[in-house]
N, CA, C and O atoms as a GROMACS GRO file, in nm:
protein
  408
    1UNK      N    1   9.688   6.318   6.694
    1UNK     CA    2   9.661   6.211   6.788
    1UNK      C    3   9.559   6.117   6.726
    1UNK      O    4   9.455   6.169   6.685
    2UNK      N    5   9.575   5.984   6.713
    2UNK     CA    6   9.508   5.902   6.684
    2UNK      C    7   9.409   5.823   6.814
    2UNK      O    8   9.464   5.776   6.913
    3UNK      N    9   9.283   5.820   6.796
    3UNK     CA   10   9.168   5.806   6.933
    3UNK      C   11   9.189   5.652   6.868
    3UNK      O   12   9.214   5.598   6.761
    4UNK      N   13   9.158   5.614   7.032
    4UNK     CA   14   9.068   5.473   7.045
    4UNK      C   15   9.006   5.449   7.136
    4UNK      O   16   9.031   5.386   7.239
    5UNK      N   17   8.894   5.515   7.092
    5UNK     CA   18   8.736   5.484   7.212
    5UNK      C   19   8.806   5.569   7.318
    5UNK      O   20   8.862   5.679   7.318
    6UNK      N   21   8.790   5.505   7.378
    6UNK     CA   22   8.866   5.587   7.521
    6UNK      C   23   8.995   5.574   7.559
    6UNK      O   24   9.022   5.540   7.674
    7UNK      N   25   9.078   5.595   7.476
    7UNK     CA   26   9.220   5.617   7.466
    7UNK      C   27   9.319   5.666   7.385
    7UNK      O   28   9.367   5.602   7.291
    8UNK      N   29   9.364   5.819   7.430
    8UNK     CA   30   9.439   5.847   7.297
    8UNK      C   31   9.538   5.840   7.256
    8UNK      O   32   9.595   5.879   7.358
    9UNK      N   33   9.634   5.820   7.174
    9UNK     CA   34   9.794   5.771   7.165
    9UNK      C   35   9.856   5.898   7.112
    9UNK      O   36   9.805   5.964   7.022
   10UNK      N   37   9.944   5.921   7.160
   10UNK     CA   38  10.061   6.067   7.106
   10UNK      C   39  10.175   6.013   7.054
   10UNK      O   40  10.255   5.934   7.104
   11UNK      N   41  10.174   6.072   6.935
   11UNK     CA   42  10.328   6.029   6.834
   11UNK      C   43  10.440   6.028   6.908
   11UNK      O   44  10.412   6.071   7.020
   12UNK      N   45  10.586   5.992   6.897
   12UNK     CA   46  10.655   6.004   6.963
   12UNK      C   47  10.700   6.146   6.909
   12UNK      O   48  10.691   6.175   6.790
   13UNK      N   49  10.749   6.228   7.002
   13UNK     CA   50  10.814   6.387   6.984
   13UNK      C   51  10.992   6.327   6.966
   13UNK      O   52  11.058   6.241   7.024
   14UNK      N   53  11.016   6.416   6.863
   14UNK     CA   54  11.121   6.390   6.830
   14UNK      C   55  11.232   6.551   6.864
   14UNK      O   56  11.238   6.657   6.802
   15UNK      N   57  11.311   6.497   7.001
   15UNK     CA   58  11.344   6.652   7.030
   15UNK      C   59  11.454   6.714   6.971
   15UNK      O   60  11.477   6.833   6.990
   16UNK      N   61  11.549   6.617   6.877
   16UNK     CA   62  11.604   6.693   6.781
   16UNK      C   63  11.554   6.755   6.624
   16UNK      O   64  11.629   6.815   6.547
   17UNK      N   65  11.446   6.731   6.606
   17UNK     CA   66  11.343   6.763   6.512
   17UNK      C   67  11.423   6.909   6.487
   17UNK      O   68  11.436   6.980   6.586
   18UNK      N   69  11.475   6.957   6.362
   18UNK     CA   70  11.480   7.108   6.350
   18UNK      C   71  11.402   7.200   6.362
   18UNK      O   72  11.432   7.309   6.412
   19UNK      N   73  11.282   7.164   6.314
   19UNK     CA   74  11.182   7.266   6.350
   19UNK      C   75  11.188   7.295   6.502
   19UNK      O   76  11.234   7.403   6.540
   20UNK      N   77  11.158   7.231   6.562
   20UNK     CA   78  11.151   7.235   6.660
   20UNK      C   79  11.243   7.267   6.747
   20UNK      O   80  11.197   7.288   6.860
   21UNK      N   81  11.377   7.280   6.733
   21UNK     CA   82  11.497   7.336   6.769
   21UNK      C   83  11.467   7.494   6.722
   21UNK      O   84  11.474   7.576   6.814
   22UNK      N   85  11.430   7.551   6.572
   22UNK     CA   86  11.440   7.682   6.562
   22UNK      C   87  11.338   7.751   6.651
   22UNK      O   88  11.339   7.870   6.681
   23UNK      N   89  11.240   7.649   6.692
   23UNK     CA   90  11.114   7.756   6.752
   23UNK      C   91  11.175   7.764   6.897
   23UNK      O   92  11.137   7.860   6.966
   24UNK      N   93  11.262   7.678   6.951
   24UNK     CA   94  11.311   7.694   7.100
   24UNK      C   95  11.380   7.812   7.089
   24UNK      O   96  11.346   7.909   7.156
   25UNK      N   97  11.490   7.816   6.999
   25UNK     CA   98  11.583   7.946   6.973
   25UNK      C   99  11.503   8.050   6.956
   25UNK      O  100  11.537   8.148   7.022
   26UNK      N  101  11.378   8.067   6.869
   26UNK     CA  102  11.317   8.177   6.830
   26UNK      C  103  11.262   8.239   6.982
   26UNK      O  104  11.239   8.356   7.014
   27UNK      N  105  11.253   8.122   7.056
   27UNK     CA  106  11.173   8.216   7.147
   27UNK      C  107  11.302   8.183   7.283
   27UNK      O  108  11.229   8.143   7.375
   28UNK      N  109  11.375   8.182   7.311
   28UNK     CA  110  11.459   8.204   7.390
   28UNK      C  111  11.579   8.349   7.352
   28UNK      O  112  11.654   8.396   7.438
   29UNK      N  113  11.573   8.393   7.221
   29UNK     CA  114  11.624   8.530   7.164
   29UNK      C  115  11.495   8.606   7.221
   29UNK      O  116  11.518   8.706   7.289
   30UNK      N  117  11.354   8.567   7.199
   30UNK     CA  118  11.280   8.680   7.208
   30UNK      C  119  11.276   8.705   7.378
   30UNK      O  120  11.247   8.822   7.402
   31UNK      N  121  11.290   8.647   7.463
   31UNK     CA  122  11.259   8.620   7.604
   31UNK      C  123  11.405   8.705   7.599
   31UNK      O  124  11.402   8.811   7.661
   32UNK      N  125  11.495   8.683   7.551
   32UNK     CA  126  11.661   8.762   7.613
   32UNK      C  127  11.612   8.918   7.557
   32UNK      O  128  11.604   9.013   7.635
   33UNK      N  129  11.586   8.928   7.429
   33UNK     CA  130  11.582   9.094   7.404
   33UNK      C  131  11.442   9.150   7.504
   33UNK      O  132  11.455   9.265   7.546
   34UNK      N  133  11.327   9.084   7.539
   34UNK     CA  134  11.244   9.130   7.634
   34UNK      C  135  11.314   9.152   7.746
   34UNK      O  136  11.342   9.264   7.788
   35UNK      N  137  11.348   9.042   7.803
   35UNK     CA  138  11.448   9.083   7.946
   35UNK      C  139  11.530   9.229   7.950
   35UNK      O  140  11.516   9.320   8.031
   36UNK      N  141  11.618   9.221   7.835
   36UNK     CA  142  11.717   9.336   7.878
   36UNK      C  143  11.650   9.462   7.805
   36UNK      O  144  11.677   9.575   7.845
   37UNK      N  145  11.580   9.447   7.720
   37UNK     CA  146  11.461   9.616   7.719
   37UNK      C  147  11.448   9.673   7.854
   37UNK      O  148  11.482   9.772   7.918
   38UNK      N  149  11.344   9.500   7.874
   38UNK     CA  150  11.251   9.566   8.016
   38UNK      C  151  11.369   9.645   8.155
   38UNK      O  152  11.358   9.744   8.226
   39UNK      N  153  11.478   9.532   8.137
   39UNK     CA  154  11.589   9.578   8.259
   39UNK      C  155  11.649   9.728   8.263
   39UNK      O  156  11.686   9.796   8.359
   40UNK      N  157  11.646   9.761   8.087
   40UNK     CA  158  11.692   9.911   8.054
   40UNK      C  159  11.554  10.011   8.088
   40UNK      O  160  11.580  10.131   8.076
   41UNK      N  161  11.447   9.988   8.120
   41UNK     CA  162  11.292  10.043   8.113
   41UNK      C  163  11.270  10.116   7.984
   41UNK      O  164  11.196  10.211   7.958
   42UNK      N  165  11.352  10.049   7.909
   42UNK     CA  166  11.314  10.072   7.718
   42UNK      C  167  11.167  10.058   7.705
   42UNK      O  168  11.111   9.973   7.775
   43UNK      N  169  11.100  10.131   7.626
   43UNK     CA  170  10.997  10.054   7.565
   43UNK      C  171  10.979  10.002   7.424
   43UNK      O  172  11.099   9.991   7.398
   44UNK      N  173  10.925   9.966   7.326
   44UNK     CA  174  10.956   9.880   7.253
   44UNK      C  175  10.960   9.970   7.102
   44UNK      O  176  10.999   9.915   6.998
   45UNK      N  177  10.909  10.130   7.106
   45UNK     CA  178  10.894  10.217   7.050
   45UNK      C  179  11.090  10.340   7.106
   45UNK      O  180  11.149  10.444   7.074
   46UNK      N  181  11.098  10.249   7.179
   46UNK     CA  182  11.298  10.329   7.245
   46UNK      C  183  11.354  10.266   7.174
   46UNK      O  184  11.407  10.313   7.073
   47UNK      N  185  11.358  10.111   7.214
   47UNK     CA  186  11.437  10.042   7.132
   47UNK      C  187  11.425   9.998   6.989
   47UNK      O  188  11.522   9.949   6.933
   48UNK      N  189  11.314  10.013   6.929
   48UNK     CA  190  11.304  10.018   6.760
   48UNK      C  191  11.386  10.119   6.730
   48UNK      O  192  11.480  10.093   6.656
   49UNK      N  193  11.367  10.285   6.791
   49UNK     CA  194  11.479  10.366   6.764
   49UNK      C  195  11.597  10.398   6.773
   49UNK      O  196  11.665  10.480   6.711
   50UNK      N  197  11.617  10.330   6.852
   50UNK     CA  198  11.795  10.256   6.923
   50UNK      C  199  11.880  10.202   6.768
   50UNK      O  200  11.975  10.233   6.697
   51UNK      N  201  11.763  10.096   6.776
   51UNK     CA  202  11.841  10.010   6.691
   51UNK      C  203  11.788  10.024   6.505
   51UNK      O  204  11.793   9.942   6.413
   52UNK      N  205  11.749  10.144   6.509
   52UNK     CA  206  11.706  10.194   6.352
   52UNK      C  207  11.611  10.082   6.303
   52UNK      O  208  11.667  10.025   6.209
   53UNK      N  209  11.497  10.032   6.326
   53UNK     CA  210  11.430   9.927   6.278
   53UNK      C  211  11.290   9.945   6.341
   53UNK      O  212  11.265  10.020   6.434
   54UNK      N  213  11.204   9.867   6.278
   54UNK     CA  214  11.029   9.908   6.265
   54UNK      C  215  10.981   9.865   6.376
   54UNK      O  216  11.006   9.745   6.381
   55UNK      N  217  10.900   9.913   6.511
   55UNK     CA  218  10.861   9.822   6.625
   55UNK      C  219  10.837   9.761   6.565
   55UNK      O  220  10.942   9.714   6.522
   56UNK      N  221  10.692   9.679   6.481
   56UNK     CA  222  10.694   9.536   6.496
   56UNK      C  223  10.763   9.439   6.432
   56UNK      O  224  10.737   9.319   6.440
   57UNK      N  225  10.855   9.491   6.364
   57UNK     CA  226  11.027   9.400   6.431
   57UNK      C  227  11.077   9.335   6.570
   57UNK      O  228  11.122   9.221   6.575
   58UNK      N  229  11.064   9.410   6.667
   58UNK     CA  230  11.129   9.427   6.753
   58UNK      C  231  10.997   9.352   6.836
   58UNK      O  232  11.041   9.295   6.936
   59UNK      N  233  10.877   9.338   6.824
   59UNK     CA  234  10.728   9.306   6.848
   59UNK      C  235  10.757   9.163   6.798
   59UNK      O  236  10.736   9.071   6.877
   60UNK      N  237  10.793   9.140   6.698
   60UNK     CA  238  10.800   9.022   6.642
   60UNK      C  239  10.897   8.909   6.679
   60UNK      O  240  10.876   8.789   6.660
   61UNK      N  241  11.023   8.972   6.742
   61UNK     CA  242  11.134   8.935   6.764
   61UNK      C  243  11.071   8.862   6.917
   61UNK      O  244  11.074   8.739   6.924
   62UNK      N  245  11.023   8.930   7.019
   62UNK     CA  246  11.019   8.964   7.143
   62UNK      C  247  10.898   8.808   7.163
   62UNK      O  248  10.908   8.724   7.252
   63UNK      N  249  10.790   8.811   7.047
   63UNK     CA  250  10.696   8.698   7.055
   63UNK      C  251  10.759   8.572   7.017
   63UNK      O  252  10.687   8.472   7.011
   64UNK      N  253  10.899   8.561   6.986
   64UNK     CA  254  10.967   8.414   6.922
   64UNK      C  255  10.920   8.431   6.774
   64UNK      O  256  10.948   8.324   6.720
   65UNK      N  257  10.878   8.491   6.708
   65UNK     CA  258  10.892   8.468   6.580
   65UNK      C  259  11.030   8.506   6.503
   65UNK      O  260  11.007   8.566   6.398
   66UNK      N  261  11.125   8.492   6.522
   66UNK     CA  262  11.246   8.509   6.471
   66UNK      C  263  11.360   8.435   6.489
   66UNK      O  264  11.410   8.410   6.599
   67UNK      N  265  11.400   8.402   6.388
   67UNK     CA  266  11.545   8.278   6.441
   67UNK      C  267  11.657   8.365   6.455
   67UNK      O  268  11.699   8.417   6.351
   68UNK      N  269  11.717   8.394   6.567
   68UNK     CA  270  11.832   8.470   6.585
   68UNK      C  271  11.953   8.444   6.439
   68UNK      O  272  11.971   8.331   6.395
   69UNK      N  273  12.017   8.553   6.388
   69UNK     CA  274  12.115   8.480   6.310
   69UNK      C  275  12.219   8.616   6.376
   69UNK      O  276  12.177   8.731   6.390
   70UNK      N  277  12.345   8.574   6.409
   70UNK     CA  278  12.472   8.650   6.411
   70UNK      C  279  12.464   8.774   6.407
   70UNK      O  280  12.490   8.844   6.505
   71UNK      N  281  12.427   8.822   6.294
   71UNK     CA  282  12.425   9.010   6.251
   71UNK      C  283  12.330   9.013   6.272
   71UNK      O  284  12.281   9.066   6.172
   72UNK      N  285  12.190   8.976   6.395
   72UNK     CA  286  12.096   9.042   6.423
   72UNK      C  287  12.125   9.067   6.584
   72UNK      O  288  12.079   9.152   6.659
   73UNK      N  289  12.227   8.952   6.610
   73UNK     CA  290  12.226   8.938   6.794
   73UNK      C  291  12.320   9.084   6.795
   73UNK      O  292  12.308   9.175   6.877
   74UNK      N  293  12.393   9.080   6.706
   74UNK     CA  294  12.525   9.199   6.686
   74UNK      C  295  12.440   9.348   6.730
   74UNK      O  296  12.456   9.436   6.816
   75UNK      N  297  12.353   9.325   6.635
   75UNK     CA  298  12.313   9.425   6.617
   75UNK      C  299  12.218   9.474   6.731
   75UNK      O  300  12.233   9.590   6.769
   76UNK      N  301  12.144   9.413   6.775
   76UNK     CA  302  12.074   9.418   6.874
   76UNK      C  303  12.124   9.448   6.992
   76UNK      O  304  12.063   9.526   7.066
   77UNK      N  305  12.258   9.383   7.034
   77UNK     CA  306  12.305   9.410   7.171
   77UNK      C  307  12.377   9.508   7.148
   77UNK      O  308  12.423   9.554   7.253
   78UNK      N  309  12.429   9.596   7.002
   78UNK     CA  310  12.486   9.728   7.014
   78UNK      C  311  12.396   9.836   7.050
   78UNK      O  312  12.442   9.944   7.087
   79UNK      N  313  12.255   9.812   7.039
   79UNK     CA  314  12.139   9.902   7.038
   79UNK      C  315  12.089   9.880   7.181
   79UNK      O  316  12.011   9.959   7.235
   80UNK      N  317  12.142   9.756   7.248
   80UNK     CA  318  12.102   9.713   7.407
   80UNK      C  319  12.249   9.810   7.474
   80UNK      O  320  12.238   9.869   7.581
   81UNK      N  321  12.353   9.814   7.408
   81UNK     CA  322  12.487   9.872   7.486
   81UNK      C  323  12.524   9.708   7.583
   81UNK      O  324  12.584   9.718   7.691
   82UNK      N  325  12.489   9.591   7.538
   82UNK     CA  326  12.527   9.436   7.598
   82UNK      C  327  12.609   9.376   7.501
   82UNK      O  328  12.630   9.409   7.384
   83UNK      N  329  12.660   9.265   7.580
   83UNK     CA  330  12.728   9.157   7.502
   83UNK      C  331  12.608   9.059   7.466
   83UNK      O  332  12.501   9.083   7.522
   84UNK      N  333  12.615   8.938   7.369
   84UNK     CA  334  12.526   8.822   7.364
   84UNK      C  335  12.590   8.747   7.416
   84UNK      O  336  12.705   8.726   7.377
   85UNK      N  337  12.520   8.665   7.552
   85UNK     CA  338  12.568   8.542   7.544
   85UNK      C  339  12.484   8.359   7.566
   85UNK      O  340  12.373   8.326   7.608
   86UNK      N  341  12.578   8.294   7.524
   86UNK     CA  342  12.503   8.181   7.438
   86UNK      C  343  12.513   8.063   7.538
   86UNK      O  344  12.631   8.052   7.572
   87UNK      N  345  12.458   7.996   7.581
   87UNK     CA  346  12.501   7.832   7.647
   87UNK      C  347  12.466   7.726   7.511
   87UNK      O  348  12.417   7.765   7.406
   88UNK      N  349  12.507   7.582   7.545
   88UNK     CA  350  12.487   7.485   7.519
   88UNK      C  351  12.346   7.502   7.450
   88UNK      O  352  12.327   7.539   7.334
   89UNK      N  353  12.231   7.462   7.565
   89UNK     CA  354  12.084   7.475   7.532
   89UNK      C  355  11.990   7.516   7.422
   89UNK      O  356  12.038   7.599   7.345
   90UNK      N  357  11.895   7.487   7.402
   90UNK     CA  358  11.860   7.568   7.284
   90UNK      C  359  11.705   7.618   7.351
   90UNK      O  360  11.619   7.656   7.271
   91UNK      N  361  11.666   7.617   7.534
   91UNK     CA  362  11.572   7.605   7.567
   91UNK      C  363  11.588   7.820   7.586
   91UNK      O  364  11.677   7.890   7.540
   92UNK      N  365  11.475   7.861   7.661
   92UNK     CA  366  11.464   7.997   7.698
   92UNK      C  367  11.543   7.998   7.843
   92UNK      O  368  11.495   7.927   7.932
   93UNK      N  369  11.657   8.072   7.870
   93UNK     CA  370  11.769   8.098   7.920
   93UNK      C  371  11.897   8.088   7.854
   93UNK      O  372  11.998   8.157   7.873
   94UNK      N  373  11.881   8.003   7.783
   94UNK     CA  374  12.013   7.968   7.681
   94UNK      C  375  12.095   8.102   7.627
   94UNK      O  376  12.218   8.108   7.637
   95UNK      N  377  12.031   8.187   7.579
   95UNK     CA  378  12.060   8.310   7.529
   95UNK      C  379  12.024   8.427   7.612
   95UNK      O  380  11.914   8.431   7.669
   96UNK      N  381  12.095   8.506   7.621
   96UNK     CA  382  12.074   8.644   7.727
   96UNK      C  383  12.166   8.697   7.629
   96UNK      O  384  12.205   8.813   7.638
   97UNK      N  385  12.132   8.934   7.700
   97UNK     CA  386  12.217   8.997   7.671
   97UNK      C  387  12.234   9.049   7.823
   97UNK      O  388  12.149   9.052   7.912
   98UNK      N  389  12.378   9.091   7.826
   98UNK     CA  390  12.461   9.056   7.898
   98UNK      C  391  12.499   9.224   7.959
   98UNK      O  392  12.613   9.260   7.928
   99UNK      N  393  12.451   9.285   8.006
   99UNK     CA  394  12.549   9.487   8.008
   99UNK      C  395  12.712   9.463   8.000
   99UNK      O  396  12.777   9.377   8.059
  100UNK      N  397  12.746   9.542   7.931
  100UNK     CA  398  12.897   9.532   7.923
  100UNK      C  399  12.950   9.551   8.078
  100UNK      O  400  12.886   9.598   8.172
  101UNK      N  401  13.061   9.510   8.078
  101UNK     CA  402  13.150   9.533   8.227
  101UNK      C  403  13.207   9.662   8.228
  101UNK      O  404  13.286   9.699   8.141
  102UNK      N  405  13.173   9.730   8.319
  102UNK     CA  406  13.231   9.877   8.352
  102UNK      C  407  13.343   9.887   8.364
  102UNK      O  408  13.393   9.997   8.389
   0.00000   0.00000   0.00000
């Protein structure tokens, strides 16, 4: 932000910016694998062992630090027993896992 005396001006945000697209995704994957842990009453030391991988993986995933790619959603919702599913959006709801249909 650039000041003037008593007024400050904000750059324009640019909302197709990539960066800024991966950090929406990063943390709308981590908000979907929190959701459906918490919905299973997994804890985050169940599901590291679920899904053969280190809690703070799964710690890391859960805070948005991770850009979802294909063979991780795969993998993840085989260790959830869910489907992934995706909207349009790239905001937090966009992505959920899903319990399979009985």
């Amino acid at each position: 932000m650039a000041g003037y005396h008593t007024r400050w001006t904000r750059p324009d945000v640019q909302a197709d910016d990539p960066e800024r697209i991966a950090i929406r995704e990063a943390l709308a994957f981590g908000k979907a694998l929190y959701d459906r842990r918490t919905d299973l009453g997994l804890t985050v030391a169940q599901l590291a062992a679920r899904a053969n991988m280190p809690e703070d993986e799964i710690e890391c995933i859960e805070e948005g630090g991770t850009e979802p790619t294909v063979a991780l959603l795969r993998h993840l919702a085989a260790a959830l027993d869910a489907d992934v599913r995706l909207t349009p959006g790239r905001d937090v709801g966009s992505l959920w896992f899903e319990a399979h249909a009985a």
